[in-house]
C-alpha positions in Angstrom: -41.4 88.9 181.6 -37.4 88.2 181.1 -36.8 90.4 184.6 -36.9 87.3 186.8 -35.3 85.1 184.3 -34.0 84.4 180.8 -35.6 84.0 178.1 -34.9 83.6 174.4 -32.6 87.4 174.3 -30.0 86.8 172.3 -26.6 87.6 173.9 -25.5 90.6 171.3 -27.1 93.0 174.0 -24.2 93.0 176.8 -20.5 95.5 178.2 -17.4 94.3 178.6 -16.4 93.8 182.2 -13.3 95.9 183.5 -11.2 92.4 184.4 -8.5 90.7 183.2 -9.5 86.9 183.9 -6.8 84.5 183.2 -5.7 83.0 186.4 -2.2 81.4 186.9 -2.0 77.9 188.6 -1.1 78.6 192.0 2.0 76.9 193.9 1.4 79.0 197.3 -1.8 76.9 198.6 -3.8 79.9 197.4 -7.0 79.3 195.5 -6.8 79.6 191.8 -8.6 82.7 190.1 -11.7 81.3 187.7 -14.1 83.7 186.1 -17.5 82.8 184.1 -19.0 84.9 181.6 -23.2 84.9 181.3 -25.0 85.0 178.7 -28.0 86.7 180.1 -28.9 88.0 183.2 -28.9 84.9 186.3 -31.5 82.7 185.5 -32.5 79.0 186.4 -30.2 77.9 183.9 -27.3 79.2 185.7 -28.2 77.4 189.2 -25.4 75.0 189.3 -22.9 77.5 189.1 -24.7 79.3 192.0 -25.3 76.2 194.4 -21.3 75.2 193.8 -20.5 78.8 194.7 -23.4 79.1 197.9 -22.1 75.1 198.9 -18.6 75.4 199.0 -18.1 73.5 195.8 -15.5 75.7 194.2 -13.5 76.0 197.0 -13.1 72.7 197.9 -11.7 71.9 194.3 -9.3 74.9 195.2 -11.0 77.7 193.0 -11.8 81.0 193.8 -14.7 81.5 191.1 -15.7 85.6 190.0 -19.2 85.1 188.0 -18.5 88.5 185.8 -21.9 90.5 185.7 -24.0 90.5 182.6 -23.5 93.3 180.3 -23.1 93.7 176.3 -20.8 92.2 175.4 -21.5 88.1 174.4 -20.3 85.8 176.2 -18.4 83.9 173.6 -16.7 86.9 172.9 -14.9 87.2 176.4 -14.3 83.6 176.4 -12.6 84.0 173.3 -11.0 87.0 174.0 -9.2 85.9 177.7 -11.6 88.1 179.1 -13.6 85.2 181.3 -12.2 81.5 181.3 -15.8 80.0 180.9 -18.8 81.2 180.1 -22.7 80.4 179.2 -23.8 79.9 175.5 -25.8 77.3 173.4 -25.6 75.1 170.3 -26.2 78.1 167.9 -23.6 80.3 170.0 -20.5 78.1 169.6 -22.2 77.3 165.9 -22.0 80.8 164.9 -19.2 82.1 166.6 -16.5 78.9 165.8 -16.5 79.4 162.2 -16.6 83.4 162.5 -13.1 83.0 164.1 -13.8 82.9 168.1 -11.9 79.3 169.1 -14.7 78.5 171.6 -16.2 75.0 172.3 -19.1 73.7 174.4 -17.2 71.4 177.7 -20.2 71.2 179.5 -23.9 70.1 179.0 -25.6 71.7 181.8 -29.1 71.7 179.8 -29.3 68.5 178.5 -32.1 69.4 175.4 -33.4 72.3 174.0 -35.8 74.1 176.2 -37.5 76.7 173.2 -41.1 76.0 171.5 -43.2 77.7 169.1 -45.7 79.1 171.9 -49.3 81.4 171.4 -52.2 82.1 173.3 -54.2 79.4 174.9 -57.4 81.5 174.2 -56.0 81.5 170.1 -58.9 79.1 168.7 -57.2 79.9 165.1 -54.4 78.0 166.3 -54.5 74.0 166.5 -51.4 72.7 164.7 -48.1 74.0 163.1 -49.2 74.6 159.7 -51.8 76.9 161.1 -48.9 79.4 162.0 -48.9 80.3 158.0 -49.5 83.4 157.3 -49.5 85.1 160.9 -46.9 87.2 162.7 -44.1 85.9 164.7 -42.4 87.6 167.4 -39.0 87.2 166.4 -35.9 88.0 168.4 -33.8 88.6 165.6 -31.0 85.2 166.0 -29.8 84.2 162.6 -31.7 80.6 162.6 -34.7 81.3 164.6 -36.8 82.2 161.3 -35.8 78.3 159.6 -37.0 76.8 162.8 -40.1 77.9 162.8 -40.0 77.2 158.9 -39.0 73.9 159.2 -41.6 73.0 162.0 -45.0 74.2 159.6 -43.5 72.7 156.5 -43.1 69.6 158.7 -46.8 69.6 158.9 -48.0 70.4 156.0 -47.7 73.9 155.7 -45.7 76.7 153.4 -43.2 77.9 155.7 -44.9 81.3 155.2 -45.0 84.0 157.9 -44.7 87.3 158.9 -41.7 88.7 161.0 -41.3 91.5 163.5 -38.4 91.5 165.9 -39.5 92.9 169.2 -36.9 91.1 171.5 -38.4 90.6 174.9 -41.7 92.6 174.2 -42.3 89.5 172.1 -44.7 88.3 174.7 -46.2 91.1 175.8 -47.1 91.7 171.8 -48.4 87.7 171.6 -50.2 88.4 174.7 -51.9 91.8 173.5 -52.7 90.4 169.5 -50.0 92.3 168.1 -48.1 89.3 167.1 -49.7 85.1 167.1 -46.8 83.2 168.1 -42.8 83.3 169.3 -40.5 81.2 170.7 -40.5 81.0 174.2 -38.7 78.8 177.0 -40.6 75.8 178.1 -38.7 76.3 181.6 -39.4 80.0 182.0 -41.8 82.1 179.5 -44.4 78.6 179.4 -43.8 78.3 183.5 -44.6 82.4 184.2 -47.5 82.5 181.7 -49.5 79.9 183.3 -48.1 81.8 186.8 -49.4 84.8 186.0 -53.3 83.4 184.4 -52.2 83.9 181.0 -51.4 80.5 179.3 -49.6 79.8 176.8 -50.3 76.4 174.0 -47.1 75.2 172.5 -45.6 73.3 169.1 -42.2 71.5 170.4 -40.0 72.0 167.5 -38.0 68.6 167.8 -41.4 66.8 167.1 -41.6 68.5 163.8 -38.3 67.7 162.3 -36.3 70.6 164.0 -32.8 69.0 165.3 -32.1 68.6 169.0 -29.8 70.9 170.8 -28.0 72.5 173.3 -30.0 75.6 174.6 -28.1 76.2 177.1 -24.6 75.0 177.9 -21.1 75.7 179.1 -18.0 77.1 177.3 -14.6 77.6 176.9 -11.3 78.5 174.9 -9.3 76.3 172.7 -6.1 78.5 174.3 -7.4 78.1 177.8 -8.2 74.2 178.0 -4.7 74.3 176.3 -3.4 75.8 179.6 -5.2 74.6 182.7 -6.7 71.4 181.7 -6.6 70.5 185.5 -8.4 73.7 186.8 -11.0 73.1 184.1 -11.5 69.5 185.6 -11.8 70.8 188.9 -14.2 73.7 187.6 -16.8 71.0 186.2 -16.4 69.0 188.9 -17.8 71.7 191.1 -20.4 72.4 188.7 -21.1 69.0 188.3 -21.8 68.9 191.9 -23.8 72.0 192.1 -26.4 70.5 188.7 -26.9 67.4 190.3 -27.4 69.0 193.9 -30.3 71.6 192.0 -32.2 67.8 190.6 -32.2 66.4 193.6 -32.8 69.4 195.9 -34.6 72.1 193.3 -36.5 74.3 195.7 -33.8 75.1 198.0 -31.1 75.1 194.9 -33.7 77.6 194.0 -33.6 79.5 197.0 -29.8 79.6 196.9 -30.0 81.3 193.8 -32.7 84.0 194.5 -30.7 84.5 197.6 -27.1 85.5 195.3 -29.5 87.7 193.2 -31.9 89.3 195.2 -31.7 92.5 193.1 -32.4 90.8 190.1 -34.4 87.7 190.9 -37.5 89.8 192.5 -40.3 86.8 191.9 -38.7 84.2 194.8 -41.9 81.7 193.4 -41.5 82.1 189.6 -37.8 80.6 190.2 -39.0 78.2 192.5 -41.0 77.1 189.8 -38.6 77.1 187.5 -36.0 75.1 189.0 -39.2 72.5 189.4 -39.7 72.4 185.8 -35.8 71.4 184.9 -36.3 68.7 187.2 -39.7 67.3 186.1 -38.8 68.1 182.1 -35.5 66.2 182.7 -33.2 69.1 181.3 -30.5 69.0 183.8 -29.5 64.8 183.5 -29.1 63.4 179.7 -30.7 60.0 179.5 -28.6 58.0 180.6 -28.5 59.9 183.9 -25.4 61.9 183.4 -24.6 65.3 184.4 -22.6 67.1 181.7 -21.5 64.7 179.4 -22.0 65.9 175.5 -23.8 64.2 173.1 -21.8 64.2 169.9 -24.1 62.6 167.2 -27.0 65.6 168.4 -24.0 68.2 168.3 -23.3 66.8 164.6 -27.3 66.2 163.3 -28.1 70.1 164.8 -24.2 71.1 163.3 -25.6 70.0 160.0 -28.6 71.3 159.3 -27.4 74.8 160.3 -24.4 74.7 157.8 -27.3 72.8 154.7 -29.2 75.7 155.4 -26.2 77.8 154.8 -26.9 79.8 158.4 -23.1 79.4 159.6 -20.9 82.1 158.1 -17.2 82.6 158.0 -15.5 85.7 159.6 -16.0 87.7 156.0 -19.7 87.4 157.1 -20.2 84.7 153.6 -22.0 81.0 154.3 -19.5 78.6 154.7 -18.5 76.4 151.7 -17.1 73.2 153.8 -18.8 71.8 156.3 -17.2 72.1 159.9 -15.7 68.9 161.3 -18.0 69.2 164.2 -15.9 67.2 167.5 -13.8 70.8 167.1 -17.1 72.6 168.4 -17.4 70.0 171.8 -15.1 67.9 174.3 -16.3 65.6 176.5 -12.5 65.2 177.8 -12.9 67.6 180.9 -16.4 66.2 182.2 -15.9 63.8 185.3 -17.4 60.5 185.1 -21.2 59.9 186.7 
């Protein structure tokens, strides 16, 4: 199901690209070198960076951008590491990966709220509300706070917080699907949007209603060291982006198309993407709520910062929970994201 496009893999499956990436500000009129790491293979969450690239974007902002292909290792690691300049992550990436020693932050918002829910079968009559999940199996992609978010959401209503676990990865929907596993997480963009494609629906439990923090489950990253040293080419990189996420709300099916068309060996379902790209728009994930394109929200970086580090989920780099909690405008800036 996660062929066409991403779902909830964690990034800890991907191999390091064979480029040096830091590009030097150039004084010759040529364009400036800019690479971006993924954090899974191109999906619809990517599509801004695709339409900048397809429209001209980049290079009118003078940047010559190499999107690195998708391998093992994570994207925060070749951020951190000089390997890419930017790169895809979430909320839990930069949560996990700051305090574990990788000077990474989120500069970008391109999904504006979290996209996952608690999804199961339609056909599941056993099924009607959170605290039902008790007892049954979850499909579990093995991500170190995946476990107290679907805890959190059955105690919320009621329940024990008691459940069975197998990790499958991306088989985790063809298990819910075939009664090998009740319930995973899935993407309400992607997973919900292919199920009901394909005639096998999926029911969902959004975790936000059920006390689980809002977050980032998708957004854009860089280095402490390389906003450090081209805070101007960062500028002009969002600005392109910028350009290229609001182009995909207004314009979705061809933003779509632009995006098949840069991927055509990975993106074989042309309609499933089309799809996609329709539910970002109609689910309001690419614009905050105030309209804007990009801009951070600090107070849900600092509520969702929180209740990883109370439930002692953030470790340091000795792999032990941390004892002080994070001052949490380190993990984000809004400083490079041009006004809307």
């Amino acid at each position: 199901m996660a062929a066409a496009v991403a779902g909830c893999s964690p990034s800890s499956t991907s191999s390091t690209p064979n480029a040096a990436a830091t590009p030097a500000a150039s004084s010759t009129g040529r364009p400036v070198q800019v690479s971006v790491a993924l954090d899974y293979i191109p999906n619809t969450n990517h599509i801004g960076l695709y339409v900048a690239q397809a429209r001209g974007y980049f290079a009118q902002e003078g940047l010559k951008v190499r999107i690195l292909p998708y391998g093992t290792t994570p994207a925060e690691t070749l951020v951190a590491k000089g390997v890419a300049n930017f790169g895809y992550s979430s909320s839990n990436g930069v949560a996990f990966a700051r305090p574990a020693g990788l000077a990474i932050k989120q500069v970008f918002a391109n999904i504006s709220k979290a996209q996952y829910v608690l999804a199961y079968r339609a056909d599941d009559r056993s099924i009607t509300r959170p605290r039902d999940l008790d007892g049954k199996t979850y499909a579990g992609f093995g991500t170190p706070s995946e476990n107290s978010e679907v805890s959190t959401v059955i105690t919320a209503d009621g329940g024990r917080g008691k459940f069975r676990t197998v990790v499958l990865d991306t088989a985790a929907y063809d298990a819910v699907y075939a009664g090998r596993a009740d319930f995973t997480i899935a993407a309400s963009t992607v997973e919900i949007v292919e199920a009901e494609k394909i005639g096998r629906p999926l029911k969902f439990f959004v975790p936000e209603d059920y006390g689980y923090p809002q977050n980032y489950s998708n957004n854009v990253i860089s280095s402490d060291s390389y906003l450090r040293a081209h805070p101007e080419v960062t500028k002009r990189f969002l600005r392109a982006l910028q350009k290229g996420y609001r182009f995909a709300q207004d314009n979705p099916q061809q933003a779509a198309d632009l995006l098949v068309a840069a991927n055509r060996t990975t993106l074989s379902d042309a309609d499933l993407i089309r799809r996609s790209a329709q539910a970002l728009v109609d689910g309001d994930y690419l614009r905050n709520a105030q309209g804007q394109f990009g801009v951070i929200d600090a107070k849900q970086w600092k509520t969702f910062g929180n209740y990883l580090f109370d439930k002692r989920l953030l470790l340091s780099g000795s792999g032990k929970p941390l004892t002080q909690r994070p001052n949490w405008s380190e993990y984000f800036t809004n400083e490079f994201v041009p006004e809307n």
